[in-house]
Every structure is written in C-alpha cells, then in structure tokens.
C-alpha positions in Angstrom: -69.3 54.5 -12.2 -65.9 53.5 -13.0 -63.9 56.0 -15.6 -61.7 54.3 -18.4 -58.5 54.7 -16.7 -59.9 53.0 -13.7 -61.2 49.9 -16.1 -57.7 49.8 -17.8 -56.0 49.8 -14.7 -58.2 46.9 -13.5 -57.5 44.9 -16.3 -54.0 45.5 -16.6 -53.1 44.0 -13.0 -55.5 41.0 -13.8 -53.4 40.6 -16.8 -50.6 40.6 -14.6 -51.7 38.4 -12.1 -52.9 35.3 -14.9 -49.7 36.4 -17.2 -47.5 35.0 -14.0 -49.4 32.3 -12.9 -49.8 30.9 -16.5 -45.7 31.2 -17.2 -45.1 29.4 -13.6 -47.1 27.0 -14.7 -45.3 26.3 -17.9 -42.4 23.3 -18.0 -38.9 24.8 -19.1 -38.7 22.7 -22.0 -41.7 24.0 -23.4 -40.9 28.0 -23.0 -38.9 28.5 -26.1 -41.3 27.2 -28.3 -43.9 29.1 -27.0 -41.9 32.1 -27.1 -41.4 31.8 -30.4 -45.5 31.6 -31.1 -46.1 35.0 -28.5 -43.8 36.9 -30.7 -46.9 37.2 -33.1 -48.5 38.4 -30.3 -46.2 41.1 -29.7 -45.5 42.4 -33.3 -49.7 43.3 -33.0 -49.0 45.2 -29.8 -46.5 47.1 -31.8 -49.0 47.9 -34.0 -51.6 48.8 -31.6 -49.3 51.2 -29.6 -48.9 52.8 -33.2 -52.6 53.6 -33.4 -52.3 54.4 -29.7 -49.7 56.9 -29.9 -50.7 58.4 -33.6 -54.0 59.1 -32.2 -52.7 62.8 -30.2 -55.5 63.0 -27.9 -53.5 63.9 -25.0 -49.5 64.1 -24.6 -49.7 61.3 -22.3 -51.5 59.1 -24.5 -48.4 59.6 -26.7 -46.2 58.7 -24.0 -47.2 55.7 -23.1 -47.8 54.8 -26.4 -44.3 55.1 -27.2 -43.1 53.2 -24.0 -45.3 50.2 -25.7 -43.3 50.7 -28.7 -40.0 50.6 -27.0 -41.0 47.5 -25.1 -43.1 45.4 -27.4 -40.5 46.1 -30.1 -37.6 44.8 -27.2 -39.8 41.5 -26.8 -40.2 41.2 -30.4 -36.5 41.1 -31.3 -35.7 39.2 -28.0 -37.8 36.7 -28.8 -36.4 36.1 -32.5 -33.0 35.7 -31.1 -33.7 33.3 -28.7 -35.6 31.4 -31.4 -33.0 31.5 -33.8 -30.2 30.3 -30.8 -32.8 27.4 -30.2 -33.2 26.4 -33.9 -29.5 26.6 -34.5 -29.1 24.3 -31.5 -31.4 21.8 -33.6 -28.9 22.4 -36.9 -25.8 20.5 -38.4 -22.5 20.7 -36.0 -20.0 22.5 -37.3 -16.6 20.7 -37.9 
C-alpha cells in the first residue's frame, strides 16, 4: 500500500509533466492573458500553504509550507506586474 508521501509525490510529477506540455502547447499571444487568470489560482495556493504550514504537525510540514508561501506569493506578484505592463501597453501614449 502506497503511504501519503508516496501518493503526493506521484501526483506532483504528473502535475509536472501535464503543467509543461499544457504551457508548450499554448500560442505566445495568448500567455499573458492567461497569466493574468492563473494568478487567482495562485493567491489560493497561498492560502492553502497557510493551512499547510499553521497546522505544526511535523517541522517539515512547516517547511515546506513556507517554501509554498515564498513561491506562490513570488508568482502572485509576478504575475500582476506582467499584467499591469500588458495593460498599460493597451493604454493612451504618452506625449
């Protein structure tokens, strides 16, 4: 029988694997828009690594809960700022 760390190590590389095939598969034109929608995405992992890191079952559940702060928190704020340099592209030109 397969422990939970096994399972979520199994269904983190087959995130992985369909994550990079789905964004090689994407035209560049459509990327910035659809960064814009996954930042939604990411504010809830934010969240969830909150419950995951408040939770002090073990130190290393803290850990890596606070690595997926750090990192879902970096895509979050990445993802507005290439959103807001898109939309300003779209704006009045400055004289």
């Amino acid at each position: 029988m397969m422990g939970p760390l096994l399972i979520g190590l199994y269904v983190f590389v087959l995130a992985v694997f369909v994550g990079f095939e789905i964004i090689t598969k994407i035209p560049p034109t459509l990327h910035t828009p659809l960064m814009s929608g996954a930042n939604a995405v990411s504010g809830i992992t934010v969240v969830g690594a909150l419950v995951a890191s408040s939770s002090g079952d073990t130190k290393i559940s803290s850990i890596l809960g606070l690595f997926a702060i750090i990192t879902a928190t970096v895509n979050v704020v990445g993802g507005f700022l290439v959103t807001d340099r898109m939309l300003g592209m779209f704006g009045k030109k400055k004289k």
